[in-house]
N, C-alpha and C positions, 0 to 999 in steps of 0.2 A: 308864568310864561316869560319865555326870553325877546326881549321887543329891542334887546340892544342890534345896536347899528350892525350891517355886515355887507360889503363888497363879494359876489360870491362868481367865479368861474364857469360858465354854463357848460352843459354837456356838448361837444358836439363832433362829428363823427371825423375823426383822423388827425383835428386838431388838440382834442381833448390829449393827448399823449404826456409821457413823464417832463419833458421840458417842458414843454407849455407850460404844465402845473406849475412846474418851481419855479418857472419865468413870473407866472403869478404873483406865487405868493413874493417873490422877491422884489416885485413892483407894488405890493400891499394888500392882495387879497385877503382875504380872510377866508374864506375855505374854495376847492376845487371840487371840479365836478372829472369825472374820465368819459369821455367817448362811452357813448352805449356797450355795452357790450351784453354778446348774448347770450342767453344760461349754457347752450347746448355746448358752445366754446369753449366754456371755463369747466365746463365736467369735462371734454375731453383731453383737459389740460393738465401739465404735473408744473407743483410747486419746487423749484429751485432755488437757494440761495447763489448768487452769481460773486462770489470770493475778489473776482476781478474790479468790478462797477459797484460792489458792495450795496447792490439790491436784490428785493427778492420778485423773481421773473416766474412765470405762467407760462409754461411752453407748450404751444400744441405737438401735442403724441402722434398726430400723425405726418406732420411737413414743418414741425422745428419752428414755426415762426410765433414769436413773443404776443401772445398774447392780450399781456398786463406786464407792464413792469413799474412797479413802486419800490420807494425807497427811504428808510426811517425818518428824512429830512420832512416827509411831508406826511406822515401813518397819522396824526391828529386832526389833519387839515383836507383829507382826500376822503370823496365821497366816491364809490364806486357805481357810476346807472347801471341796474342791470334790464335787459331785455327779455320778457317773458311772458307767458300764456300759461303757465303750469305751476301750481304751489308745490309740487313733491321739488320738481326740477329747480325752480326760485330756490329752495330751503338749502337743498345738498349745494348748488354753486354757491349759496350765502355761508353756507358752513364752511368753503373750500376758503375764505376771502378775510372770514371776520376778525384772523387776527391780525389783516395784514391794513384795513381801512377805516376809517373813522365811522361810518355810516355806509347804510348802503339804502340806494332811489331806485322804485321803481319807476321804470318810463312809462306813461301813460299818455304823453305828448305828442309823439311823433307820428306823423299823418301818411308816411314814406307807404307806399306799395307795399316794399318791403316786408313791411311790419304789421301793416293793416292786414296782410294774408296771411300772415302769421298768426295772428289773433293777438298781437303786440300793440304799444301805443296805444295814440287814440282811439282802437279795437275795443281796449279796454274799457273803456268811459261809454260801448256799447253795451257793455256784458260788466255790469256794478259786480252781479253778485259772485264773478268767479272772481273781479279784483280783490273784492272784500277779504274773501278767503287766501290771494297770495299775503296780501299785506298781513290779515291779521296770521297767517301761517308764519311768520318771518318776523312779527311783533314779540310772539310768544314764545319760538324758538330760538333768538342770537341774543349775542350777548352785547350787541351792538344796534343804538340808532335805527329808527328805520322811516323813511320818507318816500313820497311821489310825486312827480310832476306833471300837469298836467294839463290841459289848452281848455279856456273858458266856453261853455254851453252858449247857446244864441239868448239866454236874456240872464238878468244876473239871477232873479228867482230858482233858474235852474242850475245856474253854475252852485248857487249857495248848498241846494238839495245833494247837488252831488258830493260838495267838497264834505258836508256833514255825516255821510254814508261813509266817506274815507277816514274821516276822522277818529270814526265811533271804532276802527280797528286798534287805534294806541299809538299812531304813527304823531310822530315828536314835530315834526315840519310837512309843510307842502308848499311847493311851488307853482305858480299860474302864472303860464303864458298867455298875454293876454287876448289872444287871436281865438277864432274857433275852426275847427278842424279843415275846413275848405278854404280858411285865411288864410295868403301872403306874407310875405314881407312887405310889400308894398301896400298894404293895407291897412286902417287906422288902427291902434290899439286901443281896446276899450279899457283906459287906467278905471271910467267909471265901477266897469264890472270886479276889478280887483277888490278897489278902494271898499266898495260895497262887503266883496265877502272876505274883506279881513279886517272891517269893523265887526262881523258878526259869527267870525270863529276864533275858538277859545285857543288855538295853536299856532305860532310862528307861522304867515303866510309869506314864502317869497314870491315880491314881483322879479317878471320878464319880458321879453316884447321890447323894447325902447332904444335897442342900439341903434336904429334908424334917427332919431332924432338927438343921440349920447358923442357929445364930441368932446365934452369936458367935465369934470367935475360940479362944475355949477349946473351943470344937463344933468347928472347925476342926482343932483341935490331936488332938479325940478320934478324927475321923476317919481322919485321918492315921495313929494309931497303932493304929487297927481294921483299915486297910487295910495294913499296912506301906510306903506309898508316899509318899516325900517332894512328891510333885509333885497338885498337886489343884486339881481342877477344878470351877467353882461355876456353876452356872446357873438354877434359880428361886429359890436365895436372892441372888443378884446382880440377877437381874430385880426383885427385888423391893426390895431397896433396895443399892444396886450400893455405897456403904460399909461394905459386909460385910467388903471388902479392906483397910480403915483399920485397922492394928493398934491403934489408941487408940482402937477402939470404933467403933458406929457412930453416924452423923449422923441427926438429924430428917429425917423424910420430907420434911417442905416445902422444905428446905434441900437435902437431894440434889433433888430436881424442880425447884429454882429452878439450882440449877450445870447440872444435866443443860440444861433450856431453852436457857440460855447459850450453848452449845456449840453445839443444833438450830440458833439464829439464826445464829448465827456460821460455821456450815458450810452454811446453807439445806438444812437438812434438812426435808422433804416435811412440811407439814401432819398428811398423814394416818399418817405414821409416827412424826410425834413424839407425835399423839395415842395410838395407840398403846400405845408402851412406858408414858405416864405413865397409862391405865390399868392395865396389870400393876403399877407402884407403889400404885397407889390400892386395890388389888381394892376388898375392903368400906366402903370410902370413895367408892367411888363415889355410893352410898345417900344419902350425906348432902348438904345445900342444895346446898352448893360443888360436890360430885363431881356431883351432876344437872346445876347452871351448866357444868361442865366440860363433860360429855358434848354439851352443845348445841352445842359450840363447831366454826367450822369450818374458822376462818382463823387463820395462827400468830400472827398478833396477839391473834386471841379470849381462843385459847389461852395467849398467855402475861398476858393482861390478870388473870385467875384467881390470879396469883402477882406481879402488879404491877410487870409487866414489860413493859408493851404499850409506853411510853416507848423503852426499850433494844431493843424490835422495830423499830419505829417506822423509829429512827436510822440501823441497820442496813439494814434494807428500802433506804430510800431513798439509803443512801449505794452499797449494792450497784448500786440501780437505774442511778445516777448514773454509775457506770462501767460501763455494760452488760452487765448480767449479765441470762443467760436462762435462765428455767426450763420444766420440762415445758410451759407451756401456749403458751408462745412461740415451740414447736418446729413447722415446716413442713418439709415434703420437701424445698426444695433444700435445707436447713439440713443436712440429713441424707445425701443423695446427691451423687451426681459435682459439681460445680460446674455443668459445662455441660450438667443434666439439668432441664430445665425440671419447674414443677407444671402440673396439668393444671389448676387451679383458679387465676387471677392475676389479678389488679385485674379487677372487676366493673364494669364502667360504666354509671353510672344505677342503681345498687344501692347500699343502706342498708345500711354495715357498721361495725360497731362488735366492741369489744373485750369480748366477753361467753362467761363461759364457763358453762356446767352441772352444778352439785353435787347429784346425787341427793339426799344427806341432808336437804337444804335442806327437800324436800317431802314432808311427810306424809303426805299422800293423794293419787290419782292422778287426783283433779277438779283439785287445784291445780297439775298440770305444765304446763309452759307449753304445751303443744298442746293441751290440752284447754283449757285457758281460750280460747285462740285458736279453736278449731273453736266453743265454745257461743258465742263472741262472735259468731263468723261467723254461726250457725245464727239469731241474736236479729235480726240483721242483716237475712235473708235474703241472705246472699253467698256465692259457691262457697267451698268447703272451700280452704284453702291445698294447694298442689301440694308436692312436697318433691324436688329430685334434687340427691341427694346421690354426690358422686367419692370413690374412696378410691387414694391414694398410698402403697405398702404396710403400715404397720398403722394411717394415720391417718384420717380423715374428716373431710369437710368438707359441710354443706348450705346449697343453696342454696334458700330459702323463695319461691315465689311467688302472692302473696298479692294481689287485687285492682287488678290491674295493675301491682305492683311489686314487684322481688328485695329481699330481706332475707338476710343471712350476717353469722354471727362470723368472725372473721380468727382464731379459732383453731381449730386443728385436732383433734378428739377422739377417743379410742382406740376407739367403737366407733359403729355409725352411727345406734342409736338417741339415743344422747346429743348428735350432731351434729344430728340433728332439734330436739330439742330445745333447742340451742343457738340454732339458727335463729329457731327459732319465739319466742324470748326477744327475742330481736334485733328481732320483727315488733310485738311487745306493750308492748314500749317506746316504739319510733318511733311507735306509733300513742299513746301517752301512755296505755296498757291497765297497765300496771307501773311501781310508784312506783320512780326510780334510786337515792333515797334508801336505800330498802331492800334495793335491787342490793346498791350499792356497800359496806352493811353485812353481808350476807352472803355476800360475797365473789364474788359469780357476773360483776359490773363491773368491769371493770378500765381507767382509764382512760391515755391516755400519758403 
């Protein structure tokens, strides 16, 4: 049994991402955990090597958006959660994954709605014998590792009985959270009931639970010896400021938020997830001048301009651009489909299209969406109302605006069809010189080639 010491990155949902990980390990982790992630996802997912970022990326087949993205820096050290109710479904997403992760966890932790109606999570610690069967279906089939985590029973008698029923499938590791399914954060952690049942199983137990009381390493060290478990596991004191893992202390906030940025740009990590993680960094900083500047932000340059890094975005952007790299908004159906599957939407002819996409956040009120500015315009006018027909190629949309004798469309595609309306209708407000581009292009809704 391996009892050596381990720092480990908890799963957790949006922060778990590729930088976080390597922010990790680069502050001292010893292995990461990914964001849950859920079987049906990653089967509907295709495997790409990404030539540009030089990782291999998970893309969903139906609306383009990444998935998973890992990268060989951390293939030893990244544990993949996956979320699931099904052993055929756990096996084939584990086979789609194993040669890209170190191990792969199932969740049997998480207490979310979500999940629980799923027959996911702590679902599972209801129904032992259909876990028994994913684990041991996933023991005996990869060629890889296999672990679960899971939130301690109301006495340790039965957390033990449980953890021994999971054990007997072959699984290398388990992790306990030391709460029980109806437990808080704000709640005590029972270290007792850990310490208890990883005196009395034969397998690497990791503790979890403890970032509420983890502010340093010497909190570390205390946990550790509350729970008797060499192996421990951090998660809103790492969300919070992720050199918890430095044994030389930790770093200034601004200083992990300006490395962690680094990383976002450098792996083109989403806007709206790097926004995100840095405000779990910021909690009560948000309040302040800077954290409100922050908040308004909506493009990763905005974003990293706040930390005086819109230069370093900048260079990167454009150097990515420059070997064509594509992200979510560039994504269309054939991108995505058989080669020889045409889109049902393709060069408009005699139509006004431009590269404009739709940031909800952008608009405060809902007189300032571009169709409503577009319809009172029209109405001032007296001109008929814009017409809208919009196609959708499976989970994307596309609309085509017919406005006073003339088509108007974005050439991108958007994830649901009110935003394609309104994508159009941008597209209509412009060309009639109704919307300043200046302003587009500063909040990001303009994208030009």
């Amino acid at each position: 049994m391996n009892n050596s010491r381990e720092l480990i990155l908890a799963p957790m949902v949006r922060v778990g991402t590729l930088p976080m990980r390597l922010l990790a390990l680069d502050y001292g982790a010893d292995r990461v955990y990914t964001e849950e992630l859920i079987d049906w996802k990653i089967l509907r997912s295709v495997r790409k090597h990404n030539d540009i970022l030089n990782t291999t990326d998970f893309i969903d087949q139906t609306d383009g958006t990444i998935v998973f993205r890992t990268c060989q820096r951390e293939r030893q050290k990244v544990v993949l959660q996956l979320g699931t109710s099904d052993a055929d479904r756990a096996l084939k997403a584990g086979k789609m994954v194993e040669d890209d992760v170190a191990s792969i966890d199932i969740n049997m932790g998480c207490p979310k709605e979500f999940s629980v109606k799923g027959g996911m999570g702590v679902a599972l610690l209801q129904n032992l014998d259909k876990a028994v069967i994913i684990l041991k279906s996933l023991v005996d089939n990869l060629k890889i590792p296999v672990s679960c985590k899971i939130r301690i029973m109301p006495t340790k008698e039965e957390t033990l009985k449980t953890v021994e029923k999971l054990v007997s499938t072959g699984i290398h590791m388990i992790a306990i959270h030391g709460r029980t399914k109806d437990e808080r954060p704000q709640h005590f952690v029972h270290t007792d009931i850990i310490k208890y049942v990883a005196s009395n199983t034969k397998i690497p137990v990791i503790a979890n639970g403890g970032s509420k009381e983890i502010e340093s390493h010497a909190d570390i060290d205390k946990f550790r010896e509350a729970t008797g478990c060499s192996k421990i596991m951090l998660a809103r004191a790492a969300e919070w400021n992720c050199s918890i893992f430095r044994r030389r202390g930790l770093l200034a906030l601004d200083t992990v938020i300006v490395e962690y940025l680094k990383l976002a740009v450098d792996y083109d990590n989403s806007p709206s997830n790097t926004k995100y993680c840095i405000q779990n960094m910021l909690r009560e900083l948000q309040d302040t001048p800077r954290g409100k500047q922050f908040l308004e932000c909506q493009t990763m340059k905005q974003i990293c301009s706040i930390w005086n890094l819109d230069d370093y975005c900048e260079l990167k952007q454009t150097e990515y651009q420059a070997k064509g790299i594509q992200g979510r908004w560039e994504v269309c159906p054939e991108t995505l489909g058989p080669p020889n599957k045409k889109p049902k939407i393709q060069k408009l002819e005699g139509a006004v299209e431009m590269k404009m996409r739709f940031i909800r956040s952008v608009y405060r009120n809902d007189t300032d969406l571009p169709k409503s500015v577009l319809h009172s315009w029209a109405g001032k006018k007296g001109l008929k109302l814009p017409k809208y027909d919009t196609r959708q190629e499976e989970k994307l949309f596309r609309t085509i605006v017919m406005f006073d004798g003339q088509c108007y469309a974005s050439t991108f595609w958007e994830k649901n069809k009110k935003f394609a309306e309104q994508g159009g209708a941008l597209v209509c407000l412009c060309s009639l010189g109704l919307m300043n581009e200046g302003d587009l292009v500063s909040n990001g809704s303009l994208l030009r080639s």
